[in-house]
DRENDO-1510 file (C-alpha; in Angstrom, 1 decimal, always signed):
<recs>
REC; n; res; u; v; w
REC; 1; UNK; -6.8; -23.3; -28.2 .
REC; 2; UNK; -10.9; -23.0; -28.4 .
REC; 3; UNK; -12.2; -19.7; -28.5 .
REC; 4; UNK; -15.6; -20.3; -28.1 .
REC; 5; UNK; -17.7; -23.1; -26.0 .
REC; 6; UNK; -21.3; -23.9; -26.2 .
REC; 7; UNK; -21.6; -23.3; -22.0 .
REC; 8; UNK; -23.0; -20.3; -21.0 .
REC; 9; UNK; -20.3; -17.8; -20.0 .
REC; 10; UNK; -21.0; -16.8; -16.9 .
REC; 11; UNK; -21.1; -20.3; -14.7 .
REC; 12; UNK; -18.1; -21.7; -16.8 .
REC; 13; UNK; -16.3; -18.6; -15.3 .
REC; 14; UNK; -17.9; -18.8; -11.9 .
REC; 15; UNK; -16.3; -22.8; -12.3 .
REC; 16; UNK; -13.3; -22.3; -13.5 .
REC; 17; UNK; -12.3; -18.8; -10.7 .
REC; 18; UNK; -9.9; -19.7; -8.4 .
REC; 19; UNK; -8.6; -17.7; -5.1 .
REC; 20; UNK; -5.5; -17.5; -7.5 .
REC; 21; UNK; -6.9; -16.0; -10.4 .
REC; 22; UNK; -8.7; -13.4; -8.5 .
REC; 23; UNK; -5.3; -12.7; -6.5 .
REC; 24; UNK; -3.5; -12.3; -9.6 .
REC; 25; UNK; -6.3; -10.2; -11.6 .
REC; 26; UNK; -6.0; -8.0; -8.1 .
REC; 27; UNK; -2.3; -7.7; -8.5 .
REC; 28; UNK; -2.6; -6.8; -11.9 .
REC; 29; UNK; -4.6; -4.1; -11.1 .
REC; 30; UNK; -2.9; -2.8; -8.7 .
REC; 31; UNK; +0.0; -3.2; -10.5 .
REC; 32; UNK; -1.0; -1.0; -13.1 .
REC; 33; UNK; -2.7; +1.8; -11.6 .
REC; 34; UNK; +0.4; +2.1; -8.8 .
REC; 35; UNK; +2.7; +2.6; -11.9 .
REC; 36; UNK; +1.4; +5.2; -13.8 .
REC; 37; UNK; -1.4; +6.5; -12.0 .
REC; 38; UNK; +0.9; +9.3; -10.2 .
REC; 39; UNK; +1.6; +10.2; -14.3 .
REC; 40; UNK; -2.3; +10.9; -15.0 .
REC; 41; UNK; -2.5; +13.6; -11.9 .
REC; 42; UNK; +0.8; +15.6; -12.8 .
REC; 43; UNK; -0.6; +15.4; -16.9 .
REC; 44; UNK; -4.1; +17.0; -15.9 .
REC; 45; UNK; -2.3; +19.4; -13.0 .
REC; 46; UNK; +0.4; +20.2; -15.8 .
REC; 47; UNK; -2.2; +21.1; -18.8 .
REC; 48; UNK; -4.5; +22.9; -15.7 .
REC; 49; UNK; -7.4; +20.7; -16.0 .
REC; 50; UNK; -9.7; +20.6; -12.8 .
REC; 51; UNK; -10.6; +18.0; -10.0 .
REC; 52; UNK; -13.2; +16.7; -12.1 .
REC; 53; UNK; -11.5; +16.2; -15.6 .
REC; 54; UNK; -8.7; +14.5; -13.8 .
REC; 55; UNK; -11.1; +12.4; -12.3 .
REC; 56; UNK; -13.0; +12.0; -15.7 .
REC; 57; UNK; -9.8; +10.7; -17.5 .
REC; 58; UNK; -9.4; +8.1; -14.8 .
REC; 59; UNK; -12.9; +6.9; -14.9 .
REC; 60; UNK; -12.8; +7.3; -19.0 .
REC; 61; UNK; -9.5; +4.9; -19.0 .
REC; 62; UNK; -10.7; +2.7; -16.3 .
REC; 63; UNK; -14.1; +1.7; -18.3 .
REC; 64; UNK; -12.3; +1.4; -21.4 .
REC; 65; UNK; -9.7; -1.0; -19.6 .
REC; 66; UNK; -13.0; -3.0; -17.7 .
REC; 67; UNK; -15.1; -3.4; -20.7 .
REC; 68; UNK; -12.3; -4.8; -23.3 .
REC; 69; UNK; -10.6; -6.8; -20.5 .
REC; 70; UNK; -14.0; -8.3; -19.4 .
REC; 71; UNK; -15.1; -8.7; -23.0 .
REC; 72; UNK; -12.3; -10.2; -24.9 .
REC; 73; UNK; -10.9; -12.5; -22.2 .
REC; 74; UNK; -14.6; -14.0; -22.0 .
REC; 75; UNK; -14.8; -14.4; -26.1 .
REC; 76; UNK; -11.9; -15.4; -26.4 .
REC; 77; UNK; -11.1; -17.3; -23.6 .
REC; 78; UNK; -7.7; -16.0; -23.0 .
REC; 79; UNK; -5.9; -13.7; -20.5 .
REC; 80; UNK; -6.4; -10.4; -22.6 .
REC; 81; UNK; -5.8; -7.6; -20.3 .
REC; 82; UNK; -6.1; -3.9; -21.7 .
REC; 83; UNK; -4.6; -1.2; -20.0 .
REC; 84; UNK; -3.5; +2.5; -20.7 .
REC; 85; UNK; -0.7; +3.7; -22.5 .
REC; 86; UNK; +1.9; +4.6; -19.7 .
REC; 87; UNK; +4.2; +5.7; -22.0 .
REC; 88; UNK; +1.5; +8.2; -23.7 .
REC; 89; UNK; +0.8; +9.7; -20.0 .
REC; 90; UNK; +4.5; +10.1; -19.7 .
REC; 91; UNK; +3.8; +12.1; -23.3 .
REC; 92; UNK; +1.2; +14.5; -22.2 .
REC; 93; UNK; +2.7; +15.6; -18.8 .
REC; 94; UNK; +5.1; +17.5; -21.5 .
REC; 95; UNK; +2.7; +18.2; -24.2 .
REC; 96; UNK; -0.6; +19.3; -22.8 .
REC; 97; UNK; +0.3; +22.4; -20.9 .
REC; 98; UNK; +1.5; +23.3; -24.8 .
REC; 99; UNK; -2.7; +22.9; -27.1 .
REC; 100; UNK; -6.3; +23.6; -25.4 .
REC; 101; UNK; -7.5; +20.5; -24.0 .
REC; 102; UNK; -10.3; +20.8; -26.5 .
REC; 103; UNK; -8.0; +20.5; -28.9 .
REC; 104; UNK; -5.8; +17.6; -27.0 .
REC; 105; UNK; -8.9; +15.5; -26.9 .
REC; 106; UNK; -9.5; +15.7; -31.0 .
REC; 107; UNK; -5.6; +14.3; -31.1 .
REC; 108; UNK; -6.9; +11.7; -29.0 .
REC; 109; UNK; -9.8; +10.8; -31.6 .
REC; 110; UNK; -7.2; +11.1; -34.3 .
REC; 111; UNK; -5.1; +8.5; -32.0 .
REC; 112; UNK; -7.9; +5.9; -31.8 .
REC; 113; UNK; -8.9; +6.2; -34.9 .
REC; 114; UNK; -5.6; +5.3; -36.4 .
REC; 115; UNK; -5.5; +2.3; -34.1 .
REC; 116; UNK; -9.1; +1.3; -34.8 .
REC; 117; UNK; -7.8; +1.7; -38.8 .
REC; 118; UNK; -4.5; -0.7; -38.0 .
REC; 119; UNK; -6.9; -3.6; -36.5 .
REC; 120; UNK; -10.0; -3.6; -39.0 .
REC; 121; UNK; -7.2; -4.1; -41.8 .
REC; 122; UNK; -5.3; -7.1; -40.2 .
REC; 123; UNK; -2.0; -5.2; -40.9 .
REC; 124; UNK; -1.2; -6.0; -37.5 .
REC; 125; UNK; -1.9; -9.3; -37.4 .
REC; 126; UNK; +0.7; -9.8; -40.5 .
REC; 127; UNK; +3.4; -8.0; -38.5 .
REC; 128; UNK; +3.4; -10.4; -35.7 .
REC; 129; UNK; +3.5; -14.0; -37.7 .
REC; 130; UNK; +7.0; -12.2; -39.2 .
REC; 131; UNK; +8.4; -11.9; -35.7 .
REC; 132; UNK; +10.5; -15.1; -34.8 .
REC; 133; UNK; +9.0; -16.6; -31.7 .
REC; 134; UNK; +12.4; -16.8; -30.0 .
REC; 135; UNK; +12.5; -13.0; -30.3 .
REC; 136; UNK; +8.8; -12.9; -29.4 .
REC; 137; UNK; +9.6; -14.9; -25.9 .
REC; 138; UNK; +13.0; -12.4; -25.2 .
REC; 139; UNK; +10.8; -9.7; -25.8 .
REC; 140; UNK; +8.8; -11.1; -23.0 .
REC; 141; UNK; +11.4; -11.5; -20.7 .
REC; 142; UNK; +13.3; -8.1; -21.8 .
REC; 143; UNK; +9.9; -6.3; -20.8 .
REC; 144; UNK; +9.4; -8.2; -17.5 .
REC; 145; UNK; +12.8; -7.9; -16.1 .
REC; 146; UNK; +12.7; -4.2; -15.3 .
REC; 147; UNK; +10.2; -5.3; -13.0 .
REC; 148; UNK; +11.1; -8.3; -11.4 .
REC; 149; UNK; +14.1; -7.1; -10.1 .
REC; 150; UNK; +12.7; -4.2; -8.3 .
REC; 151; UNK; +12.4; -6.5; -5.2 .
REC; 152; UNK; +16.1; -6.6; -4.8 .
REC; 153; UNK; +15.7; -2.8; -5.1 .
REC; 154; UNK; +13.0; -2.6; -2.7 .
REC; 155; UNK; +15.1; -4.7; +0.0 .
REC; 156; UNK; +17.5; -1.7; +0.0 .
REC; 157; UNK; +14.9; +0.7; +1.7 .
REC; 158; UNK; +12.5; -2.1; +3.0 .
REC; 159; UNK; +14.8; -4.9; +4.5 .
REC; 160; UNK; +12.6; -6.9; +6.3 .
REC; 161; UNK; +9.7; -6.6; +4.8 .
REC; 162; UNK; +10.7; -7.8; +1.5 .
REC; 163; UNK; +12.4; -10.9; +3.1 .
REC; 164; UNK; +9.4; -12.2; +4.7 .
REC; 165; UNK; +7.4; -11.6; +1.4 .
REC; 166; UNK; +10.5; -13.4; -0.4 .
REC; 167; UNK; +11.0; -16.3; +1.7 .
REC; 168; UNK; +6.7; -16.1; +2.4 .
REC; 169; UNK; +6.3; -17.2; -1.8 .
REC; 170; UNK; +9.5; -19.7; -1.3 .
REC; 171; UNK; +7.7; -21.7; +1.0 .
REC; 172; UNK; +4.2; -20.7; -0.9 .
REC; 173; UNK; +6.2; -22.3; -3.9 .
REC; 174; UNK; +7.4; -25.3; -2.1 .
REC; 175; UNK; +4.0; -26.5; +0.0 .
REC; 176; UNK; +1.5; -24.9; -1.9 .
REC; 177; UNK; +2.4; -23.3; -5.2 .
REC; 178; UNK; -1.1; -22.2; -5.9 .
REC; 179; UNK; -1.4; -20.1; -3.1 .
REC; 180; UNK; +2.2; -18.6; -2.7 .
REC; 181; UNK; +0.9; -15.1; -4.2 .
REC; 182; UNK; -1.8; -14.9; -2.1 .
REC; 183; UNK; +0.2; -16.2; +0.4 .
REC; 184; UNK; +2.8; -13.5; +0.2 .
REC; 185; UNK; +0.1; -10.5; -0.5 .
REC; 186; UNK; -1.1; -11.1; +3.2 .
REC; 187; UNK; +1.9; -11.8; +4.6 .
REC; 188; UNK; +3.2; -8.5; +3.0 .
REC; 189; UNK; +0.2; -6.6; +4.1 .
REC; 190; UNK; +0.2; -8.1; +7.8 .
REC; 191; UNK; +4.1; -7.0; +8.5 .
REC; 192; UNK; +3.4; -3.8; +6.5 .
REC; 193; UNK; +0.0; -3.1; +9.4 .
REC; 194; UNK; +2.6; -4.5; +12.3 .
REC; 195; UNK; +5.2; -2.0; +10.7 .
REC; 196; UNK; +3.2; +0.6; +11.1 .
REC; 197; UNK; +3.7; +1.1; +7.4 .
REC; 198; UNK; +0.0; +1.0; +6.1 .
REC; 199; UNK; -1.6; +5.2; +5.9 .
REC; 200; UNK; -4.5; +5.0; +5.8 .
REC; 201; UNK; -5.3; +9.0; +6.9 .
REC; 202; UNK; -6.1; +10.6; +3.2 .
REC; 203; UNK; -8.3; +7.8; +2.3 .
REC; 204; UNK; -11.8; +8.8; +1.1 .
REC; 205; UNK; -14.7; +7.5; -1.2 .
REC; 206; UNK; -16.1; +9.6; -3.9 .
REC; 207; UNK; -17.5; +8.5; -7.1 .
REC; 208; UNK; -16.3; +9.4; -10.6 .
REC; 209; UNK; -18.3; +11.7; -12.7 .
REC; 210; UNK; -17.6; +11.7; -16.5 .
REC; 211; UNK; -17.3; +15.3; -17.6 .
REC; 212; UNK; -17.8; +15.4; -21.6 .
REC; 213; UNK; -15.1; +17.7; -23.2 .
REC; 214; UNK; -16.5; +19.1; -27.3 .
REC; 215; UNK; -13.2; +18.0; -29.3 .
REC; 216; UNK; -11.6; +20.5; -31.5 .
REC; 217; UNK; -9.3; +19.4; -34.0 .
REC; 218; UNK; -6.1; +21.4; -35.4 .
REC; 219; UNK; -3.3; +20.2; -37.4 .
REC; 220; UNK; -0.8; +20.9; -34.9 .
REC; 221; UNK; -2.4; +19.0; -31.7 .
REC; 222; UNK; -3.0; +15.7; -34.3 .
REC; 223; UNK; +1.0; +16.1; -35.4 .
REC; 224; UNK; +2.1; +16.8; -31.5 .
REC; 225; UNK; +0.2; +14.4; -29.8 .
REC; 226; UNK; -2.2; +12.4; -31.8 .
REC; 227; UNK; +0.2; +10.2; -33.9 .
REC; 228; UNK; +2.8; +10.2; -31.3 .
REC; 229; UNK; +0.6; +8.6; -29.0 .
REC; 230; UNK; -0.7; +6.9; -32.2 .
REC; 231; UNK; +3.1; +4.8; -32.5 .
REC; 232; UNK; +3.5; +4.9; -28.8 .
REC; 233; UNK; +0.8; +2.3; -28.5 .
REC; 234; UNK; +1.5; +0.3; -31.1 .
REC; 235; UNK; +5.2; +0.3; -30.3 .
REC; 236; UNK; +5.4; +0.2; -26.6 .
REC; 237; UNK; +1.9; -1.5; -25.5 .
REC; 238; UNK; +0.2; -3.8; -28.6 .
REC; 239; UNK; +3.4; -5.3; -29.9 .
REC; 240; UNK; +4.5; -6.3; -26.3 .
REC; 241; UNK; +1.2; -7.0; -25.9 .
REC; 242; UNK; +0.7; -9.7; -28.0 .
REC; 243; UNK; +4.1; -11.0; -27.7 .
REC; 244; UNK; +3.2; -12.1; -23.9 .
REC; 245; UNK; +0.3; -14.2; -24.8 .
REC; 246; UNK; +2.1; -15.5; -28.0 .
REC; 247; UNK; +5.1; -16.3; -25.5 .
REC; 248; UNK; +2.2; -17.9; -23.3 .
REC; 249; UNK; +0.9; -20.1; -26.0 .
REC; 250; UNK; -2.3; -17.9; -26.5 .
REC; 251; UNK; -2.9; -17.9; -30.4 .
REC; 252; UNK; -5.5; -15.3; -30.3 .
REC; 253; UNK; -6.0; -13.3; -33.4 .
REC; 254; UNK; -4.6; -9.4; -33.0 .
REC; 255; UNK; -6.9; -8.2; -35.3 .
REC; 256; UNK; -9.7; -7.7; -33.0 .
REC; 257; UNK; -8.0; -7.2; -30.0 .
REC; 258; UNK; -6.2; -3.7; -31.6 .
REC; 259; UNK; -9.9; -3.2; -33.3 .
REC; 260; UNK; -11.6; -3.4; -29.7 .
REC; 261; UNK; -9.7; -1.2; -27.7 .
REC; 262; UNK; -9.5; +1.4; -31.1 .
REC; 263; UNK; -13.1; +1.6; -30.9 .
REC; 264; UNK; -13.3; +1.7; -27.0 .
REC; 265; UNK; -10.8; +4.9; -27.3 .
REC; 266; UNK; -12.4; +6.7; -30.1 .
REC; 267; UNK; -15.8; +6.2; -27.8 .
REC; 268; UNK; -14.1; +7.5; -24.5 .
REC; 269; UNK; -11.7; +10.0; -25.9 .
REC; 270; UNK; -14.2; +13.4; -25.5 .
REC; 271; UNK; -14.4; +12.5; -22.1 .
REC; 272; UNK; -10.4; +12.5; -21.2 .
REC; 273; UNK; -9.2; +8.8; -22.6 .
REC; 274; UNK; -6.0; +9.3; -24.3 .
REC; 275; UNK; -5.9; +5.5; -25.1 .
REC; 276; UNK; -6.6; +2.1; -24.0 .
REC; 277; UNK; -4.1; -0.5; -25.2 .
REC; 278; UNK; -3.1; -4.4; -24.6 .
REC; 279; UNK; -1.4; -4.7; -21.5 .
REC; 280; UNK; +1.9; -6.2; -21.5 .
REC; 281; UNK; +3.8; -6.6; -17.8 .
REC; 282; UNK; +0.3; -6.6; -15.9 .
REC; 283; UNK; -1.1; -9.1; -18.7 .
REC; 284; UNK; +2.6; -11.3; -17.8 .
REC; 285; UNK; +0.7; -11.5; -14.3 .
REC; 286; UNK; -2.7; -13.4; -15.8 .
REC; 287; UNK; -1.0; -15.2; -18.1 .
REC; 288; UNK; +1.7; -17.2; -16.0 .
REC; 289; UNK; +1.5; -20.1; -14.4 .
REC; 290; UNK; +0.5; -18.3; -10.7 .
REC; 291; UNK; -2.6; -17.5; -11.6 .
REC; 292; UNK; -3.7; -20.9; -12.6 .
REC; 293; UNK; -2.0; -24.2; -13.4 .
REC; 294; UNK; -4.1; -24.7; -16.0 .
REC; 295; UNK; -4.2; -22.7; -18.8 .
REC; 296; UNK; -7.2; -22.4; -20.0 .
REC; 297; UNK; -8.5; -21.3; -17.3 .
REC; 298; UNK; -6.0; -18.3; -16.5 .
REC; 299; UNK; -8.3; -15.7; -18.4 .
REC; 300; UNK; -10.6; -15.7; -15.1 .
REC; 301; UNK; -7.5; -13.9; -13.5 .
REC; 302; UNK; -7.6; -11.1; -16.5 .
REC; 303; UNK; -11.8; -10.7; -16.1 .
REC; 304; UNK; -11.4; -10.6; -12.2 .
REC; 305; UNK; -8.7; -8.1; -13.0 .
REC; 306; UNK; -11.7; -6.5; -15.4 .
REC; 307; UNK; -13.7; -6.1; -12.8 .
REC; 308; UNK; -11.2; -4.9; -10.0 .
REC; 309; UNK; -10.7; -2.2; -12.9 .
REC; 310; UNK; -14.7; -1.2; -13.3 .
REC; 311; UNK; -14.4; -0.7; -9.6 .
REC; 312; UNK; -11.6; +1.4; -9.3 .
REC; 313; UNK; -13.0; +3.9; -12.2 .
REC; 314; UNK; -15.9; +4.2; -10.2 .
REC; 315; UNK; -14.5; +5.4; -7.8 .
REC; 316; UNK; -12.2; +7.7; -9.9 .
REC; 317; UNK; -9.2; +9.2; -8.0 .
REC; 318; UNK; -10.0; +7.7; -4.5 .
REC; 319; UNK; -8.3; +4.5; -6.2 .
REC; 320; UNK; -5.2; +6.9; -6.0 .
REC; 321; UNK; -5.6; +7.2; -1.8 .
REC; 322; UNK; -6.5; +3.4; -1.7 .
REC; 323; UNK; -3.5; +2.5; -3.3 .
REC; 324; UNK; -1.1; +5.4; -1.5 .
REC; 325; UNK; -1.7; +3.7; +1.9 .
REC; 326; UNK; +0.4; +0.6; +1.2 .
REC; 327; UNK; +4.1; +1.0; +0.9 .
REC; 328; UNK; +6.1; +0.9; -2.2 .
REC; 329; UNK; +8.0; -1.4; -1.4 .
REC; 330; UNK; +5.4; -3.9; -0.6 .
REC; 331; UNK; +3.8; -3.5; -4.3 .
REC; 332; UNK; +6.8; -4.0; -6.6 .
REC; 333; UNK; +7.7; -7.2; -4.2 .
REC; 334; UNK; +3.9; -9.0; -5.1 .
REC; 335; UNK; +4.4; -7.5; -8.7 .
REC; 336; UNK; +8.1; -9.0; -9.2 .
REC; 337; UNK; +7.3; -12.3; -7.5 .
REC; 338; UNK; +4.1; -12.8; -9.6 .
REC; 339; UNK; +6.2; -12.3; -12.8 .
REC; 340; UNK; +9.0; -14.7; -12.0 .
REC; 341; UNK; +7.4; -17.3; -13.8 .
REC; 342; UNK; +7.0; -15.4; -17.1 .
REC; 343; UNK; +10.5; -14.5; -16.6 .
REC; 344; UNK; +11.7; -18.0; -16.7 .
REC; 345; UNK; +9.7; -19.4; -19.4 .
REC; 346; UNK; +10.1; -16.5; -21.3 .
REC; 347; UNK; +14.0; -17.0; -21.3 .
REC; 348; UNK; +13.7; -20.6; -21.9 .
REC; 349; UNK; +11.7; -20.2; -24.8 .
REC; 350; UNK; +13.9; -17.5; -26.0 .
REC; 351; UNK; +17.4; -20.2; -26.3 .
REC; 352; UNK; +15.4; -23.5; -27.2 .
REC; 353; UNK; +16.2; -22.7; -31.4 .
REC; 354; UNK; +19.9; -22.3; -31.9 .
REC; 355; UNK; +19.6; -19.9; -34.9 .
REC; 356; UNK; +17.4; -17.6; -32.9 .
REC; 357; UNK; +19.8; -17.5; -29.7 .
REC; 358; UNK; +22.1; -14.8; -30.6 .
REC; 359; UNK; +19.0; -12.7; -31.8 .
REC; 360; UNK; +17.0; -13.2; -28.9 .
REC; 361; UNK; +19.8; -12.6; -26.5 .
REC; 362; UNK; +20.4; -9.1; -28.4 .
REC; 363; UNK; +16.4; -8.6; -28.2 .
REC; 364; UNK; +16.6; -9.2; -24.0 .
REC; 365; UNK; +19.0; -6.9; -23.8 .
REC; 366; UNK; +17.7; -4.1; -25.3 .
REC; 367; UNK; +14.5; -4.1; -24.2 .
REC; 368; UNK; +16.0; -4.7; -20.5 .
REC; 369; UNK; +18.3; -2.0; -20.6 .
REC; 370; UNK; +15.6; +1.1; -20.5 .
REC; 371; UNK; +17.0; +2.6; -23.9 .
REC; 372; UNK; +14.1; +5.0; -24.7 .
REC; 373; UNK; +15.0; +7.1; -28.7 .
REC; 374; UNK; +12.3; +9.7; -30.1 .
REC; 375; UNK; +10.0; +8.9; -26.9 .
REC; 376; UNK; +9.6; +5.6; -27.9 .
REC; 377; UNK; +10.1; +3.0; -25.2 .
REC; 378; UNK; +12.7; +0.3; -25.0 .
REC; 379; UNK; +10.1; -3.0; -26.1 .
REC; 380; UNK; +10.0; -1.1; -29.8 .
REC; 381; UNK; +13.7; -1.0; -30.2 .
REC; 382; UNK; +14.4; -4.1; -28.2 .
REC; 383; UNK; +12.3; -5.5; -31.0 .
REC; 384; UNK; +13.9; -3.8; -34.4 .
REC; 385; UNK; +17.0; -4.8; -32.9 .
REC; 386; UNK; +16.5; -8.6; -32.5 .
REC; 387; UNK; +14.9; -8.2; -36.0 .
REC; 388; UNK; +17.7; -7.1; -37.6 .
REC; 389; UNK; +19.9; -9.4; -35.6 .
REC; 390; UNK; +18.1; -12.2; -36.9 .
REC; 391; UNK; +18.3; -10.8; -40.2 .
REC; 392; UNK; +21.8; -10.4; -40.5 .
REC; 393; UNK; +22.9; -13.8; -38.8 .
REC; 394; UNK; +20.1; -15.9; -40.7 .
REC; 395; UNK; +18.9; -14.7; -44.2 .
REC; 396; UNK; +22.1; -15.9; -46.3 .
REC; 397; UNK; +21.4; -19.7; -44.1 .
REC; 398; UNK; +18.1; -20.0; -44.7 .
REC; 399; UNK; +17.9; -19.3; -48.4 .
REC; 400; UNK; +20.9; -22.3; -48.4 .
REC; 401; UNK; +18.7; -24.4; -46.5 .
REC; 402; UNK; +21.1; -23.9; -43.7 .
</recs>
């Protein structure tokens, strides 16, 4: 796949945007901040921290997220979406009540700096060709499934308006396949305002004012939080990361992309980031075939998503009120359905080499099933399993010539 082109960058974007790929980079967005966001407000209302630190973090993250998504999707030409660690907010809810925040924000530094270390080396980049790409693609699939069947879930509490969404992208998929997101985002949103489901009564505009925080660093907030969030990322949000656009058929190097966001971190961290990462489940919605028949042309969904982020961190915590006046329900349904494609190729990728089939079958599994062990999420150990798995059933064969 190119990675370059002698066309200047902005009209060959500008060309190649389609109402699809600014859907999907929308939905990604959304996607991600409706998942975790909730996280960053009871982490900041947990450690104390006031209106305007919270609001800092958000805006620190959401820069961090804009710039690397923006940047490396354009160098590269590739769907690279970056995204906080969801797992690592999940992390500090319990740990920062327990170190100053002074102190928190040089285990951030630590963090990033050990991430910025992994991607200058190419360490990373080794790991990955290791990984069989049958386990690469379940991995995929393992990660995305959590989320794709949360519209079945959401038809429990929100009957109808997740059949009209549903059967809305059927006939989207059937007439005009290019269009069924969108197609299903307005639907969604025009039952949801008929419903009288949309709240719109807490929503106000304020813009984001980075507060910078003096980092302190101690030996026990870099052991409690600084290299847990340090294997978090790599375990739970790079490796998944780049197994979606290896699963995608994006051979972009890893190197950079883990450099990038290292270096975008260690910048940010004094004034609240705790880490920007590769996206993995919001990247699945760039990287499919929804946003964009064409492939080489999806990465306009990730910039569009880019800039839908540098929007959002303006704005800082309004984004939260924005995005608390449409129903759950309605969310997870445009998330799922957007994802349904990764799903599918993901899984068919997964059982097209025999040898890998049992492996990658053990890999989905794992990773679909939630297990979380030492705080680290289920993609890691979905991952080492399928490894092993692979391992076991393979390495006598393939030293035969089996």
């Amino acid at each position: 796949m190119k990675t370059s082109t002698s066309a200047p960058a902005a009209p060959r974007f500008l060309f190649d945007t389609s109402v699809s790929t600014i859907v999907a980079g929308f939905v990604a967005m959304m996607t991600g901040y409706t998942s975790s966001l909730v996280l960053m407000f009871q982490a900041g209302q947990a450690a104390h921290l006031s209106d305007a630190q919270i609001s800092s973090w958000i805006w620190a993250l959401s820069m961090g997220m804009a710039v690397c998504t923006i940047g490396l999707s354009l160098r590269y030409r590739a769907p690279i979406v970056v995204a906080w660690s969801t797992p690592g907010a999940a992390l500090l809810v319990a740990s920062l009540p327990n170190v100053a925040y002074a102190d928190a924000i040089g285990a951030f530094i630590v963090c990033a700096v050990l991430l910025t270390a992994v991607g200058l080396t190419g360490w990373f980049d080794t790991l990955m060709k290791r990984i069989p790409s049958g386990i690469a693609a379940a991995l995929l699939a393992g990660i995305l499934f959590e989320i794709g069947i949360e519209i079945f879930r959401a038809a429990e509490h929100r009957t109808a308006l997740v059949i009209v969404m549903f059967f809305t992208y059927l006939a989207g998929k059937r007439f005009v396949p290019r269009y069924a997101i969108p197609a299903t985002l307005l639907a969604g949103i025009a039952l949801a305002g008929a419903l009288g489901l949309l709240d719109f009564s807490r929503f106000h505009v304020a813009l984001a004012h980075p507060v910078f925080t003096r980092p302190a660093f101690s030996l026990a907030s870099a052991i409690s939080i600084g290299i847990p969030l340090f294997v978090v990322a790599m375990a739970s949000q790079n490796v998944p990361g780049i197994a979606v656009l290896r699963a995608d058929g994006y051979t972009t190097p890893s190197a950079p992309l883990i450099s990038t966001t290292g270096i975008a971190s260690l910048v940010l961290a004094p004034f609240g980031s705790h880490g920007v990462n590769l996206a993995a489940i919001t990247a699945a919605i760039c990287t499919g075939r929804e946003a964009h028949e064409n492939r080489d042309k999806r990465y306009t969904a990730a910039v569009w998503c880019g800039v839908f982020y540098l929007i959002a961190g303006t704005f800082g915590a309004t984004i939260a009120a924005l995005f608390a006046a449409f129903p759950k329900e309605l969310v997870v349904s445009v998330a799922a359905l957007a994802l349904f494609g990764s799903i599918m190729s993901g899984l068919a990728n997964a059982m097209q080499d025999a040898r890998q089939r049992e492996p990658a079958l053990v890999t989905f599994m794992v990773t679909a099933s939630g297990l979380t062990l030492a705080s680290i999420g289920p993609a890691f150990w979905g991952l080492i399993a399928g490894v092993v798995t692979h391992f076991v059933l393979n390495a006598g064969r393939q030293q035969r010539g089996a």
